[in-house]
N, C-alpha and C positions, 0 to 999 in steps of 0.2 A: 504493500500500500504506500510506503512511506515512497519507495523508487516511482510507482508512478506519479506521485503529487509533486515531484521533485522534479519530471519532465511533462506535468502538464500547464498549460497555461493558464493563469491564476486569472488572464483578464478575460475568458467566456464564464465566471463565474457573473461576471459583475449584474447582468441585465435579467437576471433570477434572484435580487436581493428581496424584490417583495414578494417571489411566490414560498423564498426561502423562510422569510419572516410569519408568512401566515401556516405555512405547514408546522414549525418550529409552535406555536403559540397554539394551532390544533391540538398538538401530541399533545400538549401541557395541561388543555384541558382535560382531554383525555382523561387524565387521572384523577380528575372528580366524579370522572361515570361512574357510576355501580356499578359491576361486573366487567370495566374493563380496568377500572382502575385498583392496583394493588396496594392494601397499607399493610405494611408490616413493622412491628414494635411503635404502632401509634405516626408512621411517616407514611404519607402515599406521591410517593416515588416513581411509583411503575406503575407500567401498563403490561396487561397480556390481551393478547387477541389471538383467536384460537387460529392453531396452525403456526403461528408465531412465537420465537423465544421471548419470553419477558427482558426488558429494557426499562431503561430511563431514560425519557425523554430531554430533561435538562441537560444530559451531554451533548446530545446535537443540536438542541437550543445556544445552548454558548458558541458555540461556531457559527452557528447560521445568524446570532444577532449582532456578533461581530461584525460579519460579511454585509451585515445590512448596513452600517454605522459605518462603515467604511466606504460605501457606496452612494450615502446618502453626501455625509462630505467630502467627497469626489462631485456629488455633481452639481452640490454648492458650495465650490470655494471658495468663491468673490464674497459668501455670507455666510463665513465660520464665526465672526466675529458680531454678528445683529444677536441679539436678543432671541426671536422668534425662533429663524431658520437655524440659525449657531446652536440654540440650548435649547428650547421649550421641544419643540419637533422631533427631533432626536433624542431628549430624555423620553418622549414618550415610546419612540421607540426601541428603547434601554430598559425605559421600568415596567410597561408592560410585561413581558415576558419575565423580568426579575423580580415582579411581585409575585406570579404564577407559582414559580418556585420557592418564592418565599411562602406561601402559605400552605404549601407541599407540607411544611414545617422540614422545607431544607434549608435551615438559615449558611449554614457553608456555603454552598453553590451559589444560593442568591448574592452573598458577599464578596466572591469571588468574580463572579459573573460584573455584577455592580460595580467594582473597582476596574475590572479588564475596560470595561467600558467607558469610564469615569477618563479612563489614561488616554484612549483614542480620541474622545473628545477634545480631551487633553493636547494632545500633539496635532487635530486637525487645525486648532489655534480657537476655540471656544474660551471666553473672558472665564477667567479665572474666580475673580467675585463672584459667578454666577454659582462654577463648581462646586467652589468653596463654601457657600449658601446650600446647595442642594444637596452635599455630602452633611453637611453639619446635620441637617434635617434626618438624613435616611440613619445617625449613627444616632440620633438623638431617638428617634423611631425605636432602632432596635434595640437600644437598651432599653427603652422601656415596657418591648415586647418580654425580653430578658427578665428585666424586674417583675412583670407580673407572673410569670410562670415560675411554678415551683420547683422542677425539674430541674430547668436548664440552670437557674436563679442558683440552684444545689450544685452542681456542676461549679460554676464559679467559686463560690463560697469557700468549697472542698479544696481546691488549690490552695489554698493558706494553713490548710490544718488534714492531709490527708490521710495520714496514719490512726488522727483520733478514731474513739467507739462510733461516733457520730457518721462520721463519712466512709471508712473504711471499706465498708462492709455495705455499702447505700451510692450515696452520687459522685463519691469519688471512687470507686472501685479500678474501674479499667486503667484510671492516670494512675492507680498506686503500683496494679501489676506490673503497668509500662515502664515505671522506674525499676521495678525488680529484674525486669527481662531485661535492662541497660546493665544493671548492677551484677547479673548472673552473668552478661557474657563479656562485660572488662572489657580488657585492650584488644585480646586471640579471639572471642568468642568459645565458645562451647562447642562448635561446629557443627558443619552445616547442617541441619534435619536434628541434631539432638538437644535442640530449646523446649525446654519445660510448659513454661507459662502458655504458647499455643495450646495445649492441652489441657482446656476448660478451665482456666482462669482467667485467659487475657481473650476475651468476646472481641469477637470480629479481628481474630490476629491476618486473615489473608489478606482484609480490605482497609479500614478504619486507622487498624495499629499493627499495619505491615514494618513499618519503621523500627519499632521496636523488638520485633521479632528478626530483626536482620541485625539489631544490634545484639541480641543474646545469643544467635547463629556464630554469627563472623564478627561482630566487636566494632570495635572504635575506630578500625581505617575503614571499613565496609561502609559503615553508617558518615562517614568524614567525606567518603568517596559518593555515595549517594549524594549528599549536600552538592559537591564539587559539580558533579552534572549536573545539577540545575544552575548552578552559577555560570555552567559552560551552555548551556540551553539558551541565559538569558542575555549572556554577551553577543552569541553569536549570531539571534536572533533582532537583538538590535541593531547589528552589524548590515544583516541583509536588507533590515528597516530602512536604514542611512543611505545602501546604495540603489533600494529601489529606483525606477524610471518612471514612478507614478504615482500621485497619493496614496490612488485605491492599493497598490500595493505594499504601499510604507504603514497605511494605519492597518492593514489586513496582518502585516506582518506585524507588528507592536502588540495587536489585539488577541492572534494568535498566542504570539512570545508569553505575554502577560497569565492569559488562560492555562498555561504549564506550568509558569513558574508561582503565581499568585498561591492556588490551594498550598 
């Protein structure tokens, strides 16, 4: 996949940015149908549709809202910088979708997604006051989504005091094992396949808290080396940003970049 996106041309995406944007925003609904949409551990995330492997649609939402937000200030340059066409227009084409997800109750992705986009706005040349304004609002938002939930609200909290009775064993659990799966495999690791904590203590070790289970595998240059490729991801991606031949493909590539390195 990766060799052919690498010898296809990135500019016959462009004139598909809005059928990419409403397909992207279908799926999303998607996951409020009954029966097509999957919740599991209280998140509806996924879609099945019979014949079809279950997915998530938010991962080819963030690409395709990129793609759209890169295409839109592509084809108002001369008006990155008004009001209307620069910000208002374009956040709705941003927060759409990013609210979608966000009431998925995937506050990650919508975070993620939300910043990826914040950035291309960013570099199409959108006023900065305006950003600056509308980010303040969407952090101000989510903490005090944060604050009314009792969950999540535990989650936080537990980071100050994870080993007490109180969290241990309750909303801090998975951050404590994740320090143990660091702590079990040191500098050598344990090696490879013989990490404990994967093995019903550390919930969701393949996907969530893969990180930590790579560090009690192989240790402290695995886990340093991990880090290092996305550092190498996000230079070299702004690298090809810089020498693009065309906005559409300098913010496509920023927005991209961003979407790897951001979660």
């Amino acid at each position: 996949g990766a060799v052919f996106m690498a010898h296809f041309d990135y500019k016959k995406l462009r004139p598909f940015w809005i059928a990419a944007l409403v397909v992207s925003c279908a799926l999303l609904v998607l996951c409020y149908v009954p029966g097509i949409g999957q919740s599991i551990k209280g998140e509806s995330r996924w879609v099945k549709v019979s014949g079809l492997p279950q997915f998530q649609p938010s991962e080819l939402a963030k690409i395709f809202v990129i793609m759209a937000l890169a295409a839109w200030y592509a084809h108002f340059q001369t008006e990155s910088r008004k009001f209307f066409k620069g910000f208002v227009l374009p956040s709705a084409l941003l927060g759409i979708p990013t609210l979608l997800i966000f009431f998925e109750k995937d506050m990650g992705t919508a975070m993620a997604l939300g910043l990826s986009g914040v950035l291309v706005m960013y570099v199409a040349g959108a006023r900065l006051p305006y950003l600056g304004a509308a980010g303040g609002t969407a952090l101000a938002g989510m903490a005090f989504v944060v604050w009314k939930n009792p969950e999540r609200m535990g989650r936080v909290m537990a980071l100050f005091d994870l080993e007490s009775d109180k969290y241990r064993l309750g909303d801090g659990y998975q951050q404590l094992h994740a320090l143990y799966a660091f702590a079990n495999g040191g500098v050598d690791g344990t090696g490879l396949g013989n990490g404990v904590e994967k093995h019903g203590y550390l919930p969701e070790a393949h996907t969530d808290f893969i990180f930590p289970a790579i560090g009690e595998e192989l240790g402290l240059w695995f886990t340093l080396g991990s880090v290092f490729c996305f550092v190498v991801i996000m230079v070299y991606g702004i690298a090809i940003a810089m020498n693009a031949k065309d906005i559409f493909g300098r913010l496509l590539a920023v927005g991209l970049t961003s979407i790897v390195v951001v979660p």
